[in-house]
N, CA, C and O atoms as a GROMACS GRO file, in nm:
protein
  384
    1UNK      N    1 -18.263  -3.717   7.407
    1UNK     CA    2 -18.185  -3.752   7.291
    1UNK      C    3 -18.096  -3.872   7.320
    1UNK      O    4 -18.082  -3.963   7.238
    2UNK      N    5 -18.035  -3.869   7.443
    2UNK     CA    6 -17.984  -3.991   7.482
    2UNK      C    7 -18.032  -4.147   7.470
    2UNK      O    8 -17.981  -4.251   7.428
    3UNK      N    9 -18.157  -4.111   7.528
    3UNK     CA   10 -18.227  -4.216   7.508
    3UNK      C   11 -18.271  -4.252   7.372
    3UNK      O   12 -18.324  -4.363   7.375
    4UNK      N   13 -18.270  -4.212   7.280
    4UNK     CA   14 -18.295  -4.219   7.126
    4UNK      C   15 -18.154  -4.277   7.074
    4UNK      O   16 -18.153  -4.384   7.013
    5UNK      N   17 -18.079  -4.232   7.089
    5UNK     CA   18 -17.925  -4.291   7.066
    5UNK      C   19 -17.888  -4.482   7.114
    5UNK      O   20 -17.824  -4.572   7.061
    6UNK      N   21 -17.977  -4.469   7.250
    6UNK     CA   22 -17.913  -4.546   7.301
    6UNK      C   23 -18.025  -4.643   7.239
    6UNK      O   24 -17.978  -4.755   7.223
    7UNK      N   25 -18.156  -4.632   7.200
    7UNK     CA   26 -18.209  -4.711   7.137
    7UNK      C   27 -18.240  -4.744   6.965
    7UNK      O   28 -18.321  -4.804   6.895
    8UNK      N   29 -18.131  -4.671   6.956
    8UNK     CA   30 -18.094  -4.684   6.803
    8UNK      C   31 -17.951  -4.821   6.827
    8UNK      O   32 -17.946  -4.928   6.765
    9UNK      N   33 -17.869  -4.781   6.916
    9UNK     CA   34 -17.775  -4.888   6.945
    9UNK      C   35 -17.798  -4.965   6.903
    9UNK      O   36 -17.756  -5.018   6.800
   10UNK      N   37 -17.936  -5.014   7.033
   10UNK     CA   38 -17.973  -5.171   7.036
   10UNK      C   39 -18.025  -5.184   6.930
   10UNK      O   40 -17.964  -5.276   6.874
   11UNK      N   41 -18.113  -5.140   6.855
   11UNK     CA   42 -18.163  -5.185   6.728
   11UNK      C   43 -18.027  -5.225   6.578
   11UNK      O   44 -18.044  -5.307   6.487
   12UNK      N   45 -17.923  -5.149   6.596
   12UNK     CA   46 -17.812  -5.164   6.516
   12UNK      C   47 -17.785  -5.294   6.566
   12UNK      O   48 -17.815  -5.382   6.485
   13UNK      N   49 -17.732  -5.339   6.686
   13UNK     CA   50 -17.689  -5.452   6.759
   13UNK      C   51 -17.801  -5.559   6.715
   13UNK      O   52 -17.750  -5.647   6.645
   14UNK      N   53 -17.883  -5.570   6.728
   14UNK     CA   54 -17.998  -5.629   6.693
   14UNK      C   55 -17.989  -5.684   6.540
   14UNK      O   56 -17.973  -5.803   6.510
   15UNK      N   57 -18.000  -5.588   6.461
   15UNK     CA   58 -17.994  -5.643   6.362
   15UNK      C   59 -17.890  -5.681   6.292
   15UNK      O   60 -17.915  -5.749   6.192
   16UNK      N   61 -17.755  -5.650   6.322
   16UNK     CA   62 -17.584  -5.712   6.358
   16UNK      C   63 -17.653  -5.904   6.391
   16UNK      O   64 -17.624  -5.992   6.310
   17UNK      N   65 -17.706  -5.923   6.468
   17UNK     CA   66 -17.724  -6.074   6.474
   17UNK      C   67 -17.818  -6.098   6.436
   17UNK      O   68 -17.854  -6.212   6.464
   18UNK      N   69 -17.917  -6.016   6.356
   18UNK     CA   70 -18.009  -6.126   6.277
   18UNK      C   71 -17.935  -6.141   6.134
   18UNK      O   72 -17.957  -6.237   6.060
   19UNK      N   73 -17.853  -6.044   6.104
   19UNK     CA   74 -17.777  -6.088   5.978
   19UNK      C   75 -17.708  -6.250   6.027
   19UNK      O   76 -17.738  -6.368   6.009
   20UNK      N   77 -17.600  -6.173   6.095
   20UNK     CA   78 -17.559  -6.316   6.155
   20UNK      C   79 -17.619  -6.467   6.148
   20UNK      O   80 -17.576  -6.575   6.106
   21UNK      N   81 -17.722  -6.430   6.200
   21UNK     CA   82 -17.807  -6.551   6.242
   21UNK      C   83 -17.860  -6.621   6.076
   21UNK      O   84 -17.867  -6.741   6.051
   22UNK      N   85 -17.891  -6.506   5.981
   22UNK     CA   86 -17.947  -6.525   5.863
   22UNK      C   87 -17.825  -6.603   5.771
   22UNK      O   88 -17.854  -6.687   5.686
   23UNK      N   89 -17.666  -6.556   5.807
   23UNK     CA   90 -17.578  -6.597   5.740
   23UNK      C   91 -17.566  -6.730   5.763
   23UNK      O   92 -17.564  -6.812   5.672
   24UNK      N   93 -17.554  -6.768   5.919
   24UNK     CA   94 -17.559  -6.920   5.923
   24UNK      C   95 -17.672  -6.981   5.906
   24UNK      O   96 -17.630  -7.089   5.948
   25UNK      N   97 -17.798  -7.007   5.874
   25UNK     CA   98 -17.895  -7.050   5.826
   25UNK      C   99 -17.862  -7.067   5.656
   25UNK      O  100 -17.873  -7.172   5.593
   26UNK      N  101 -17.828  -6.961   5.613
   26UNK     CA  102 -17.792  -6.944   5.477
   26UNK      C  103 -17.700  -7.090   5.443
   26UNK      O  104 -17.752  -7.185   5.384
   27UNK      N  105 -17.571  -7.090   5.484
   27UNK     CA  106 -17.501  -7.198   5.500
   27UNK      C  107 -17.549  -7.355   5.517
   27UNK      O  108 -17.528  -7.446   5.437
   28UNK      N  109 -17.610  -7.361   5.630
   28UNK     CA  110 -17.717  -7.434   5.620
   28UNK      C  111 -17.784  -7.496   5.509
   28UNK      O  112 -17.764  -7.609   5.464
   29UNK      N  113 -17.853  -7.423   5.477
   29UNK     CA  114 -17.943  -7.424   5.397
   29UNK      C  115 -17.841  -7.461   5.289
   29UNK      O  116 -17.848  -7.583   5.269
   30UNK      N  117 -17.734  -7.395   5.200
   30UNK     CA  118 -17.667  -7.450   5.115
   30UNK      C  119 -17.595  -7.633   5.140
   30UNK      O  120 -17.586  -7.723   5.056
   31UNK      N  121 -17.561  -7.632   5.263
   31UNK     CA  122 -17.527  -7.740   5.288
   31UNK      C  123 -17.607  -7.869   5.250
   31UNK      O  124 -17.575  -7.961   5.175
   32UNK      N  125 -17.741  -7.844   5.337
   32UNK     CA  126 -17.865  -7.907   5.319
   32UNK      C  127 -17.897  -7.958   5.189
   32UNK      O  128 -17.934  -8.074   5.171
   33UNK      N  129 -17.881  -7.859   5.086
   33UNK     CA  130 -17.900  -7.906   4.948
   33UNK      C  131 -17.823  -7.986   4.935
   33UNK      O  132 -17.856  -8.103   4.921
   34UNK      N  133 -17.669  -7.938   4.936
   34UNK     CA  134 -17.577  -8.064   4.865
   34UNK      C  135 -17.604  -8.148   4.898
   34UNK      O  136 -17.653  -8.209   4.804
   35UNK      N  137 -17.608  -8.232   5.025
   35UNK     CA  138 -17.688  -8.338   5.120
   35UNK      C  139 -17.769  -8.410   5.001
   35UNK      O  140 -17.736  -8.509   4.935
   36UNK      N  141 -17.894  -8.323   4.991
   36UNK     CA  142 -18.024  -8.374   4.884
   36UNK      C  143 -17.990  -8.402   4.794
   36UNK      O  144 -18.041  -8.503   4.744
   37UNK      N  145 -17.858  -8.313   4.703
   37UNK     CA  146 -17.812  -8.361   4.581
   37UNK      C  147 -17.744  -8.490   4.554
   37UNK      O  148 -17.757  -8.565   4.458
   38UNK      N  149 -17.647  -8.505   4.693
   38UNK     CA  150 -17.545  -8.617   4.681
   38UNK      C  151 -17.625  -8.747   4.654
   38UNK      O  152 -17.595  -8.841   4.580
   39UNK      N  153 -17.784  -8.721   4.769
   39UNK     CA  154 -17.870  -8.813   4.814
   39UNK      C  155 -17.975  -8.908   4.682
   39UNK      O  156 -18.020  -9.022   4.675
   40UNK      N  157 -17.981  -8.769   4.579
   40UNK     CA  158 -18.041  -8.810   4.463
   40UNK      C  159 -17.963  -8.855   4.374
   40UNK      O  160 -18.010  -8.927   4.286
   41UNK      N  161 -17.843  -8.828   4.375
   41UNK     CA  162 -17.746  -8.881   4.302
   41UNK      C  163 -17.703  -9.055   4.343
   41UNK      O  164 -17.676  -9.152   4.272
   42UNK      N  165 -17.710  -9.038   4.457
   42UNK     CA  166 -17.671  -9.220   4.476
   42UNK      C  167 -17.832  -9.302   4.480
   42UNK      O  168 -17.837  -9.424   4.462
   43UNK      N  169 -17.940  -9.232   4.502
   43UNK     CA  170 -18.044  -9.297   4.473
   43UNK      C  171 -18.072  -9.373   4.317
   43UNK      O  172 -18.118  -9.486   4.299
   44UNK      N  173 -18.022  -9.258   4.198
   44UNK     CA  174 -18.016  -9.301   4.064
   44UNK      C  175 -17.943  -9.379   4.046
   44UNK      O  176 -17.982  -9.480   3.987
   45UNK      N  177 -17.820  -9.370   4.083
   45UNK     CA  178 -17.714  -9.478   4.096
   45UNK      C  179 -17.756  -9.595   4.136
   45UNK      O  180 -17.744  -9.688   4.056
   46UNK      N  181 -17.801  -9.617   4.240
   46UNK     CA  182 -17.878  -9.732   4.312
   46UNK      C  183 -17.960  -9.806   4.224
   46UNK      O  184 -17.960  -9.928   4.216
   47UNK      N  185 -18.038  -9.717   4.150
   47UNK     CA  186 -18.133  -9.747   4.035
   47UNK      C  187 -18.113  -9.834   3.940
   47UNK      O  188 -18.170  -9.936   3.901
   48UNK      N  189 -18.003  -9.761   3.906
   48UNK     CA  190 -17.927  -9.805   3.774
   48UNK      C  191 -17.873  -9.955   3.792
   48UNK      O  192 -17.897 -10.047   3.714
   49UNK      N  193 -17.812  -9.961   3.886
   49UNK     CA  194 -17.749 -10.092   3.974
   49UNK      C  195 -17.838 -10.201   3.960
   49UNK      O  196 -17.808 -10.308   3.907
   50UNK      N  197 -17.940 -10.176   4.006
   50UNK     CA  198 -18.086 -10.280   4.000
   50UNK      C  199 -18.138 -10.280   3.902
   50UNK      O  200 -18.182 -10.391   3.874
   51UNK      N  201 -18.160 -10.183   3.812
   51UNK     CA  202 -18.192 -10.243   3.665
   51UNK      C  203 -18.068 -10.323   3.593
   51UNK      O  204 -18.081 -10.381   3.486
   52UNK      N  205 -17.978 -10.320   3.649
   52UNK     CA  206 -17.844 -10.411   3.507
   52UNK      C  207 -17.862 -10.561   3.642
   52UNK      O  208 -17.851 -10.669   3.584
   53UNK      N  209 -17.883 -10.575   3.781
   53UNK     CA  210 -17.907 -10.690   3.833
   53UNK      C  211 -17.980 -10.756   3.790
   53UNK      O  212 -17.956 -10.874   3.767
   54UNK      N  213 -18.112 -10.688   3.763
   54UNK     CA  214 -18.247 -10.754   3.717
   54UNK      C  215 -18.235 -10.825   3.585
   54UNK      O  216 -18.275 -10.938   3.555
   55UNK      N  217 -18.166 -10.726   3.506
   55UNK     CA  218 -18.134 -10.761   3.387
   55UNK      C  219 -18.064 -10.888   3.389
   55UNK      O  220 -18.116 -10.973   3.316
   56UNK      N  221 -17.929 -10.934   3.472
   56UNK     CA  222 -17.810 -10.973   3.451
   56UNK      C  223 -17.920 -11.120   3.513
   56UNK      O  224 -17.934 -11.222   3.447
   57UNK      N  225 -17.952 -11.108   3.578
   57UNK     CA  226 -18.053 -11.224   3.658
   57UNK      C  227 -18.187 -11.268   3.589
   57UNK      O  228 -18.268 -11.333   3.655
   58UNK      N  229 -18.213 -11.237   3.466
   58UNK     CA  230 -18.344 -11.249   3.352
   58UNK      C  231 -18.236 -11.320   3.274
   58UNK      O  232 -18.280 -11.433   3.250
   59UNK      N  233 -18.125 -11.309   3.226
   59UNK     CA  234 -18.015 -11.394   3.128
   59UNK      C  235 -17.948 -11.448   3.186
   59UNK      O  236 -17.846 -11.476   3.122
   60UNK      N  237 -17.949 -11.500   3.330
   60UNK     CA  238 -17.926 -11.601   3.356
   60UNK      C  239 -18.030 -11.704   3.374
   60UNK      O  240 -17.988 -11.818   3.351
   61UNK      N  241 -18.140 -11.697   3.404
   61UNK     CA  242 -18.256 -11.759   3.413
   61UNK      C  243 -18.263 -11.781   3.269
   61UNK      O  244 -18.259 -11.903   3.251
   62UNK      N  245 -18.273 -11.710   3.145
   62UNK     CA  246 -18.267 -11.808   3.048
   62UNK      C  247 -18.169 -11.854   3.001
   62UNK      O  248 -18.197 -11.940   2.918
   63UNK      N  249 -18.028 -11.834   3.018
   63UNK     CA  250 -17.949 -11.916   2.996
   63UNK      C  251 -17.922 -12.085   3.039
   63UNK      O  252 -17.870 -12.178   2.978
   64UNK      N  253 -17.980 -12.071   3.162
   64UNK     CA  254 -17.989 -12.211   3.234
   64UNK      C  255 -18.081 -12.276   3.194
   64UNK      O  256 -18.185 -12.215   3.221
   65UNK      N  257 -18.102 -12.376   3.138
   65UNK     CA  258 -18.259 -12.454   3.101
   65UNK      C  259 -18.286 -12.510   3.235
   65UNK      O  260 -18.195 -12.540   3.312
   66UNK      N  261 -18.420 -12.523   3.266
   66UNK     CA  262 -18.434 -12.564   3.408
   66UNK      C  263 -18.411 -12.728   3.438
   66UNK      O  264 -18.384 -12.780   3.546
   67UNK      N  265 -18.431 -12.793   3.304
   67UNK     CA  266 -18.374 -12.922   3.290
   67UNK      C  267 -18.229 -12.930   3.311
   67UNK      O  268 -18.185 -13.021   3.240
   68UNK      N  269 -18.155 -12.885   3.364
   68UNK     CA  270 -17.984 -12.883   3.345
   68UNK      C  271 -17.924 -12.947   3.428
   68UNK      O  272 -18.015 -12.971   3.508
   69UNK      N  273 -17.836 -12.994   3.469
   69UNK     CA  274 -17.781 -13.074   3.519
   69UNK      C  275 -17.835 -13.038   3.666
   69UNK      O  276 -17.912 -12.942   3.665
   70UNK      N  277 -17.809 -13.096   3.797
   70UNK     CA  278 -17.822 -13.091   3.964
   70UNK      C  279 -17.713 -13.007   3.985
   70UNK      O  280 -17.735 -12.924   4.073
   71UNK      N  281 -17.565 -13.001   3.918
   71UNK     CA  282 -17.468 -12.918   4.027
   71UNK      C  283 -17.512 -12.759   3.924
   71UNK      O  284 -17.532 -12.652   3.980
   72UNK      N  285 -17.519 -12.777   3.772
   72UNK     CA  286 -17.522 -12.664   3.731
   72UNK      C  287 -17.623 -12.537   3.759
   72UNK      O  288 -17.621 -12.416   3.734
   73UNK      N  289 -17.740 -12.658   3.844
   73UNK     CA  290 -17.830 -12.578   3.916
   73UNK      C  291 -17.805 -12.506   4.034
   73UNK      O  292 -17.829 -12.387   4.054
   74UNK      N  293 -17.744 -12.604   4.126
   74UNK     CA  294 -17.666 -12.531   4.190
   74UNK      C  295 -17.610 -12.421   4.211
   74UNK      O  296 -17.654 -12.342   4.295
   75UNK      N  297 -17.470 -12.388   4.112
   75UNK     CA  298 -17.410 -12.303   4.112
   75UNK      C  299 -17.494 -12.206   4.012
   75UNK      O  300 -17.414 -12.114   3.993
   76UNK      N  301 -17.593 -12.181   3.950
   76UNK     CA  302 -17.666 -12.072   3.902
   76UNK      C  303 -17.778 -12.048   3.992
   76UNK      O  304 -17.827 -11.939   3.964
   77UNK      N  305 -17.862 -12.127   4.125
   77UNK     CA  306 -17.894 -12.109   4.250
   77UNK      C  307 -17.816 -12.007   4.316
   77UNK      O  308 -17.864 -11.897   4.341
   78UNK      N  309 -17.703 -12.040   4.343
   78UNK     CA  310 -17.614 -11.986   4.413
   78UNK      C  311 -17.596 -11.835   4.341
   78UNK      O  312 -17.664 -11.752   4.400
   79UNK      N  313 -17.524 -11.782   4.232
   79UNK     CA  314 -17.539 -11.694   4.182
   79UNK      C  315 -17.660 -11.607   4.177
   79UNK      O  316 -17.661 -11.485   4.196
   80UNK      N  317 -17.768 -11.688   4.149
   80UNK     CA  318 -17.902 -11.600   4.136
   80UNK      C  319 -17.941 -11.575   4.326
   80UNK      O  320 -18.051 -11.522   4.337
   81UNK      N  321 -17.913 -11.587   4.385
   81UNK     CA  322 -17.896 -11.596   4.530
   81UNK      C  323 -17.828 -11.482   4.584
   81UNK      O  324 -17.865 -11.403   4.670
   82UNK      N  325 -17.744 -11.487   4.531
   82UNK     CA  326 -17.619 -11.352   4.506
   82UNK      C  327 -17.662 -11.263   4.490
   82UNK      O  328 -17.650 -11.172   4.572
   83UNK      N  329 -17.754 -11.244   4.336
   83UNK     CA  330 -17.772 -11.155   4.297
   83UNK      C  331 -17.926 -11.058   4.367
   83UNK      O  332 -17.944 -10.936   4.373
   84UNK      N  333 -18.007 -11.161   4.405
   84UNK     CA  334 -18.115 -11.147   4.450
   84UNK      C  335 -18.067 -11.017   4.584
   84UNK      O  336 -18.093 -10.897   4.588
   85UNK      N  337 -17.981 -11.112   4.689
   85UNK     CA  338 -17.947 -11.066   4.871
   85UNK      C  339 -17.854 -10.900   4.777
   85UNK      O  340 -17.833 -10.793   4.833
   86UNK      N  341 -17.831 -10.923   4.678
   86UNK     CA  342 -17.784 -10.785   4.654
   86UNK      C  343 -17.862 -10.639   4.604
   86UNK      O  344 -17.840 -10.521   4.632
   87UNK      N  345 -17.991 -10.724   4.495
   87UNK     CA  346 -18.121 -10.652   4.498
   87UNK      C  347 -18.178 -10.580   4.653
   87UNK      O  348 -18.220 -10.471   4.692
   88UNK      N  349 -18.152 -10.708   4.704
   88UNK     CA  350 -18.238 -10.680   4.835
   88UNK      C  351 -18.128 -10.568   4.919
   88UNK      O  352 -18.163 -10.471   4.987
   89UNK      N  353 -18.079 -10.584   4.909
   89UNK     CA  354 -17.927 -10.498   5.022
   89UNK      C  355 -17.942 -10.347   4.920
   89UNK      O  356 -17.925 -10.244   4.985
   90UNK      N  357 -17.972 -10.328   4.766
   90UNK     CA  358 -18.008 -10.214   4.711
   90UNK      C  359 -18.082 -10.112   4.750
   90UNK      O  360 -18.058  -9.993   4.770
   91UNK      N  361 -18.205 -10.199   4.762
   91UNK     CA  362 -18.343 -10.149   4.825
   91UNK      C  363 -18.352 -10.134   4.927
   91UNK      O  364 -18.460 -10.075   4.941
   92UNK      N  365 -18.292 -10.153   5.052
   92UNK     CA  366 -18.261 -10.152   5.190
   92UNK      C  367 -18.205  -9.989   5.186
   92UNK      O  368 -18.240  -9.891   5.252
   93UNK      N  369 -18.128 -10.001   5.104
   93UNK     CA  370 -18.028  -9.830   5.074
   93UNK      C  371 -18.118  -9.715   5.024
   93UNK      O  372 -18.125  -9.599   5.065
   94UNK      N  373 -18.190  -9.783   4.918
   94UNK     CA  374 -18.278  -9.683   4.874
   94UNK      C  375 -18.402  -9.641   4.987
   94UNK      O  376 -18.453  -9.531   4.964
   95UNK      N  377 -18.442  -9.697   5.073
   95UNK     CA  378 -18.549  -9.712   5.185
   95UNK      C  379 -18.499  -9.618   5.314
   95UNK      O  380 -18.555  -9.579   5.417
   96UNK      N  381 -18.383  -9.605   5.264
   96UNK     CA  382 -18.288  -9.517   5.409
   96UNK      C  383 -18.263  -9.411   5.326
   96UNK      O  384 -18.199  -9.314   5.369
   0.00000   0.00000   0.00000
């Protein structure tokens, strides 16, 4: 009978840390999501960002006639330049 006792113990003990073990996995696992959530959340964001660039960079391209002055090219070069290394720096984020 002793021996029945004493291997009821270990089985109580036993399953004392697979709860355990199940609770922190559990945690985990909740954590993990938020992670995914935060992750899809700044991905859309990201999204969104690059569609109003794209946009903002299509009305400037027709705002500028390509006939336009040398400096005004320039400085809408420069801007569309801007806007481009920032597309690109988007998609760099979204890729990670």
């Amino acid at each position: 009978m002793s021996d029945l006792a004493t291997r009821i113990r270990q089985v109580h003990a036993h399953v004392g840390g697979l709860r355990s073990e199940r609770d922190k996995l559990a945690d985990t696992v909740s954590s993990l999501e938020e992670g995914a959530r935060e992750t899809k959340r700044n991905v859309e964001v990201l999204h969104a960002r690059i569609m109003e660039l794209e946009r903002e960079n299509e009305v400037l391209r027709l705002v500028k006639p390509a006939a336009a002055a040398e400096t005004d090219r320039s400085g809408s070069k420069e801007r569309i330049d801007e806007l481009v290394s920032e597309i690109d720096r988007c998609l760099a984020l979204l890729k990670n």
